[in-house]
C-alpha positions as CSV (number, residue, x, y, z in Angstrom):
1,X,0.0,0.0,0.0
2,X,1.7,3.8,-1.1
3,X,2.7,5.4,2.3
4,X,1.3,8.9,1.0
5,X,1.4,11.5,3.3
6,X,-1.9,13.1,3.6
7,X,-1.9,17.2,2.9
8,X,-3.1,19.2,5.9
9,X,-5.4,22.0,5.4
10,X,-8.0,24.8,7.1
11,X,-11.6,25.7,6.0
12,X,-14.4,27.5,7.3
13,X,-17.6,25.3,7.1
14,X,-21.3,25.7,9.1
15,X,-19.6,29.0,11.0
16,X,-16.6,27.0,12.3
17,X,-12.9,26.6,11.4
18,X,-11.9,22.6,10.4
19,X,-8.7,21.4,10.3
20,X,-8.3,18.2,8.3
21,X,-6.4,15.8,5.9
22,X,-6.8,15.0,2.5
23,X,-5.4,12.2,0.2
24,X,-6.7,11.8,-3.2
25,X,-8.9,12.5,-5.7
26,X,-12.5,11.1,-7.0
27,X,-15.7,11.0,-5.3
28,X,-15.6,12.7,-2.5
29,X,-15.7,10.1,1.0
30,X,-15.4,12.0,4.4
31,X,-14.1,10.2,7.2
32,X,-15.2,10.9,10.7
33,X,-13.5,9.8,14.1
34,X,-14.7,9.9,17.7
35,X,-14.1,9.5,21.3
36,X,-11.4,10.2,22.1
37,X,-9.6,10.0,18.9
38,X,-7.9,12.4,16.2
39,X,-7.8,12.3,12.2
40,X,-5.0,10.7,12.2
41,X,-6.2,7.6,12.8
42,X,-7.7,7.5,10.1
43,X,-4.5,8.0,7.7
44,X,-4.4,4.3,6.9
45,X,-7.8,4.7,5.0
46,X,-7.2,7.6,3.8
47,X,-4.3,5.7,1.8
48,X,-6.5,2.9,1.1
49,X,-9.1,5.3,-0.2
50,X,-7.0,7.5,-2.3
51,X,-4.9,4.3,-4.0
52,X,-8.8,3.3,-4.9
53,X,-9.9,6.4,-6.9
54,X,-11.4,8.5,-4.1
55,X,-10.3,11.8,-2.6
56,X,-10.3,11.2,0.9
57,X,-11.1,13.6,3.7
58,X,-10.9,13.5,7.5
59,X,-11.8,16.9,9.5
60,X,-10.7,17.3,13.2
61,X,-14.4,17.2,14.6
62,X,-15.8,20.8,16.8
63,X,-13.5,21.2,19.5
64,X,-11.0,18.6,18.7
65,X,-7.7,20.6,18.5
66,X,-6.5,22.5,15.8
67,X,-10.5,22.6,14.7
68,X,-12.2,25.7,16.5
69,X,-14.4,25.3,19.3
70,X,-18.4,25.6,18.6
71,X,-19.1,29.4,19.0
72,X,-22.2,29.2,20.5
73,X,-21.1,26.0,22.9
74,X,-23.1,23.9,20.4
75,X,-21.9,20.1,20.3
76,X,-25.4,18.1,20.1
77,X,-26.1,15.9,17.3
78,X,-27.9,18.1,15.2
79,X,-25.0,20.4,14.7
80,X,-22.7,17.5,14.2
81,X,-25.1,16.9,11.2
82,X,-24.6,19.9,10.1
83,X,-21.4,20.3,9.9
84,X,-21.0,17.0,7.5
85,X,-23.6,18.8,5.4
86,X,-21.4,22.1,5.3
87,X,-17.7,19.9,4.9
88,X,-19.5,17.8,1.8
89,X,-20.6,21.5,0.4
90,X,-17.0,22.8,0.9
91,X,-15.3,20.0,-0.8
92,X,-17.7,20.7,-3.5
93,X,-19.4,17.6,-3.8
94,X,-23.2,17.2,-4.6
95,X,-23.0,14.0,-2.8
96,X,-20.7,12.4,-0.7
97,X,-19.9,8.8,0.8
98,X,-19.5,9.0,5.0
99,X,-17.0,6.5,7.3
100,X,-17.8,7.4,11.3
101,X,-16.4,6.1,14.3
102,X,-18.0,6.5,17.8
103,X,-19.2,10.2,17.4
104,X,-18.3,10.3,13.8
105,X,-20.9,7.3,13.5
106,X,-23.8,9.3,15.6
107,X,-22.6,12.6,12.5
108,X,-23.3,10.2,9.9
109,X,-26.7,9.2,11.6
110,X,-27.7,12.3,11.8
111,X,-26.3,14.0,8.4
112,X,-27.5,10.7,6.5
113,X,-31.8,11.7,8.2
114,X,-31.2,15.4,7.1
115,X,-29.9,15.4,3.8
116,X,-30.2,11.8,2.9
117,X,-29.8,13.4,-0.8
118,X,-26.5,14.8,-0.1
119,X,-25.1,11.1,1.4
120,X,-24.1,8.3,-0.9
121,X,-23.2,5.2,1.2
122,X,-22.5,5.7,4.9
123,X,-20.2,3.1,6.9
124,X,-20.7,3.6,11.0
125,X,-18.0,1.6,12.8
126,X,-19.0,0.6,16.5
127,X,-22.2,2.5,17.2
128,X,-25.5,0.8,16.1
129,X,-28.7,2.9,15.3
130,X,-29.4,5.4,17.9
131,X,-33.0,4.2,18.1
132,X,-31.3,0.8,19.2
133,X,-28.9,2.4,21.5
134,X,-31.3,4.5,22.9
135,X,-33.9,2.7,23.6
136,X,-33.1,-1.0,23.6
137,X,-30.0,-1.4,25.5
138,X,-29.0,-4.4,27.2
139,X,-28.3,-4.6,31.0
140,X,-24.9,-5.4,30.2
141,X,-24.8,-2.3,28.0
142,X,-26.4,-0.1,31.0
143,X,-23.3,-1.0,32.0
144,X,-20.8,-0.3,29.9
145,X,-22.5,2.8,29.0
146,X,-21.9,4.4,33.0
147,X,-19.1,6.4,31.5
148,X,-21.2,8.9,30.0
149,X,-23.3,9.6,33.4
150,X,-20.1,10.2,34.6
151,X,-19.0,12.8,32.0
152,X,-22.1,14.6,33.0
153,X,-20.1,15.6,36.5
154,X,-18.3,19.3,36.7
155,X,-15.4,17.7,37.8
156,X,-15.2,15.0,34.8
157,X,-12.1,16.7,33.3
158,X,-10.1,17.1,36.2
159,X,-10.7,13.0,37.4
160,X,-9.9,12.2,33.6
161,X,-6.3,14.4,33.5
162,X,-5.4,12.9,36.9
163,X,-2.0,11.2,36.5
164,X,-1.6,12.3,32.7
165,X,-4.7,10.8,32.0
166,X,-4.3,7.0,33.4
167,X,-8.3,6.8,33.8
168,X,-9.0,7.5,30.4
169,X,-6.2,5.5,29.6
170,X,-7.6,2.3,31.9
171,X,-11.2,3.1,29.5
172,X,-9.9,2.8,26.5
173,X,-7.9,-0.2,27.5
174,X,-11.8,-2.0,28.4
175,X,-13.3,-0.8,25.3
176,X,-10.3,-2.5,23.3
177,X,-8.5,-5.0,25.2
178,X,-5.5,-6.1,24.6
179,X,-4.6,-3.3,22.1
180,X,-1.3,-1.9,22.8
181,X,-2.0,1.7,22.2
182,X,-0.2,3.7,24.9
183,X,2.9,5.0,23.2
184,X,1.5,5.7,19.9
185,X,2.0,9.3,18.7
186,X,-1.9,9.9,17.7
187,X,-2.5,9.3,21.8
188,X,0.4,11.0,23.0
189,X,-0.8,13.6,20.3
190,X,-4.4,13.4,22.0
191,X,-3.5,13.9,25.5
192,X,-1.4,17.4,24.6
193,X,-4.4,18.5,23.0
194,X,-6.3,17.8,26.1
195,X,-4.4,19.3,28.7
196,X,-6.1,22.4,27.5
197,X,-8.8,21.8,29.8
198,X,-11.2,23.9,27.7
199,X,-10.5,21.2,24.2
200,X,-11.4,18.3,27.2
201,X,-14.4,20.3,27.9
202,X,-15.7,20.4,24.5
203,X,-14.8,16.4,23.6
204,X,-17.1,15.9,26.6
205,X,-19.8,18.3,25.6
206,X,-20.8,15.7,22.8
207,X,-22.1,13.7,25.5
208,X,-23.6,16.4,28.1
209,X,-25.6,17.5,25.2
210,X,-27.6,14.4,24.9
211,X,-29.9,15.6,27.2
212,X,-31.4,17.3,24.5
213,X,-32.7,14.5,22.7
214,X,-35.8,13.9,25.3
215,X,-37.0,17.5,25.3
216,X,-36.2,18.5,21.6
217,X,-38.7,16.8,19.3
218,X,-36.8,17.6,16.0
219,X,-33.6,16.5,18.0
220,X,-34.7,13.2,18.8
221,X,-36.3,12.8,15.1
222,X,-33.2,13.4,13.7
223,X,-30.7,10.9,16.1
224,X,-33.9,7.9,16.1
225,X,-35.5,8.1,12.5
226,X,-35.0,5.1,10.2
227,X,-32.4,6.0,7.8
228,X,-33.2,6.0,4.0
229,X,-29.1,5.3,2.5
230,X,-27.3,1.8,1.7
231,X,-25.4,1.9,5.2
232,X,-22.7,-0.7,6.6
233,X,-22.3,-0.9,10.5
234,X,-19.0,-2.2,11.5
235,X,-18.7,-4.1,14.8
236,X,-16.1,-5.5,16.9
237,X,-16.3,-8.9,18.9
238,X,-14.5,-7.6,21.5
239,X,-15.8,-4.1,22.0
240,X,-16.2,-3.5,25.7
241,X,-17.6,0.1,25.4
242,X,-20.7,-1.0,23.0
243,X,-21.4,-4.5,23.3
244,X,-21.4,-6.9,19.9
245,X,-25.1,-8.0,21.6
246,X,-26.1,-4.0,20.6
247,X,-25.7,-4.6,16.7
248,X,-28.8,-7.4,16.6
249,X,-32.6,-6.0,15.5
250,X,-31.7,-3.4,14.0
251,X,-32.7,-4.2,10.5
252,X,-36.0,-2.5,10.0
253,X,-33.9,0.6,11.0
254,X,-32.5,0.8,8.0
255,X,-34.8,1.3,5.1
256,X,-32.6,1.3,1.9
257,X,-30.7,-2.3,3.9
258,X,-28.0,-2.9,6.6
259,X,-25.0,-4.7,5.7
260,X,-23.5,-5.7,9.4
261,X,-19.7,-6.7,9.2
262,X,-18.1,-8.4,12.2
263,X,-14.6,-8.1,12.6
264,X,-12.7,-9.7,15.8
265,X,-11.2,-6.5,17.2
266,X,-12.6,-4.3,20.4
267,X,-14.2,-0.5,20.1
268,X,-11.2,0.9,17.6
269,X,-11.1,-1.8,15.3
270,X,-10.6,1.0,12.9
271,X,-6.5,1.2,14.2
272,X,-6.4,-2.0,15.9
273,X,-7.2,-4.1,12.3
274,X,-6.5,-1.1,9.9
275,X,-6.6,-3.0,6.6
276,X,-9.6,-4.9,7.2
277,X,-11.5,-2.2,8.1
278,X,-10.3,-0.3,4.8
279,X,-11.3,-3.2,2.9
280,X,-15.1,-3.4,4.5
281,X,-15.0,0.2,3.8
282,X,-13.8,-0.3,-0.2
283,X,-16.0,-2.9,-1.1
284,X,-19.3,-0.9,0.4
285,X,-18.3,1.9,-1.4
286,X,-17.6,-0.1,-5.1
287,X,-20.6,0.7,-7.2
288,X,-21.2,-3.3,-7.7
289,X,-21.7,-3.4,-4.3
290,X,-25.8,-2.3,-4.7
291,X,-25.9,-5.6,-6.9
């Protein structure tokens, strides 16, 4: 596989300054990452994409550093639609094919039930239809899922930068075990960027805005509806932060068809089985793959 090195750029898109990288060109595929994660994760698709005829493109989400922070403290999941909408116009695509992880997943949701004519294909990797999430978890996913009560707290970010971050470092260890991740540059990367207590704050406001969703009616339209383009969920075996149990029933959730992939990895199987995870993504995205 070519060992391009992805260009690094700026834009303004939906009132916000992005940072991103970009390899390639062809159809336009934007690639999304979550919590807590950085674009650069992403470079080994980016390659994959760009060798395959596409021009790849993964933004530093609101608030990740170097990306601005949400002007108006905004981090719910309708903005996060949004700002897909608004990257896809900048790139100047009419339509565009969407990879999300974690939060880049719940963006693709959301962009893919606002302006299902503006999304191509969409490929979520370890979050399964909000509606699912939401509303049919498992006990064991009550769980797993206590993190985010607990990033409701004031004092979230100060418990989660105690001893250069070993709590969030124990998390991430649970939600992929086994992957040795701890001296890799994209986390040592992360943590810098964190230690700005105000970038923590915002990576943390994705999940104190969730509230939302049960007193906004459009809100919770937009994160639960059935969505209406050819989507692949990704799901690991091993993931301890959204349990494989969570990807079953969903089906009738998604109304143009689901395509569920397994792949024996735990919550990042995006870094932790890089290849394979660019292939699921290549062969969604092929045209014969509608056949």
């Amino acid at each position: 596989m070519s060992k391009l090195t992805p260009q690094q750029g700026t834009i303004v898109a939906n009132g916000l300054e992005f940072a991103f990288l970009e390899l390639g060109e062809g159809p336009l595929v934007l690639c999304l990452h979550g919590f807590p994660d950085r674009a650069e994760s992403f470079v080994p698709l980016l390659r994959a994409l760009a060798n395959a005829g596409y021009r790849a493109v993964a933004p530093y989400l609101r608030g990740y550093a170097p990306s601005g922070f949400a002007p108006d403290g905004d981090y719910g999941i309708g903005m996060l639609a949004q700002d897909v909408i608004a990257l896809i116009d900048h790139f100047g695509a009419d339509r565009a094919s969407v990879v999300g992880h974690d939060w880049g997943a719940v963006a693709g949701y959301a962009a893919a039930n606002l302006r299902p004519d503006r999304v191509d294909r969409l490929v979520t990797a370890a979050v399964p239809h909000l509606r699912r999430f939401l509303l049919r978890p498992s006990f064991a996913q009550l769980s797993r899922s206590s993190y985010m009560l607990a990033f409701q707290w004031p004092n979230a970010e100060r418990k989660l930068m105690r001893n250069d971050f070993a709590d969030l470092e124990r998390r991430i260890s649970r939600w992929s075990p086994g992957w040795m991740f701890a001296q890799q540059d994209w986390w040592i990367a992360l943590k810098s960027a964190f230690r700005e207590p105000r970038r923590l704050s915002a990576a943390l406001a994705y999940y104190r805005a969730l509230g939302r969703l049960v007193v906004d009616a459009d809100l919770w339209r937009l994160a639960t509806a059935p969505v209406s383009v050819p989507t692949r969920v990704i799901y690991g075996s091993r993931d301890g932060c959204i349990g494989a149990e969570m990807f079953a029933n969903q089906d009738h959730l998604f109304t143009a068809g689901l395509d569920l992939q397994r792949v024996e990895a735990g919550h990042f199987m995006h870094q932790e089985r890089p290849e394979e995870f660019a292939r699921l993504v290549l062969e969604f995205l092929r045209p014969e793959a509608a056949a």
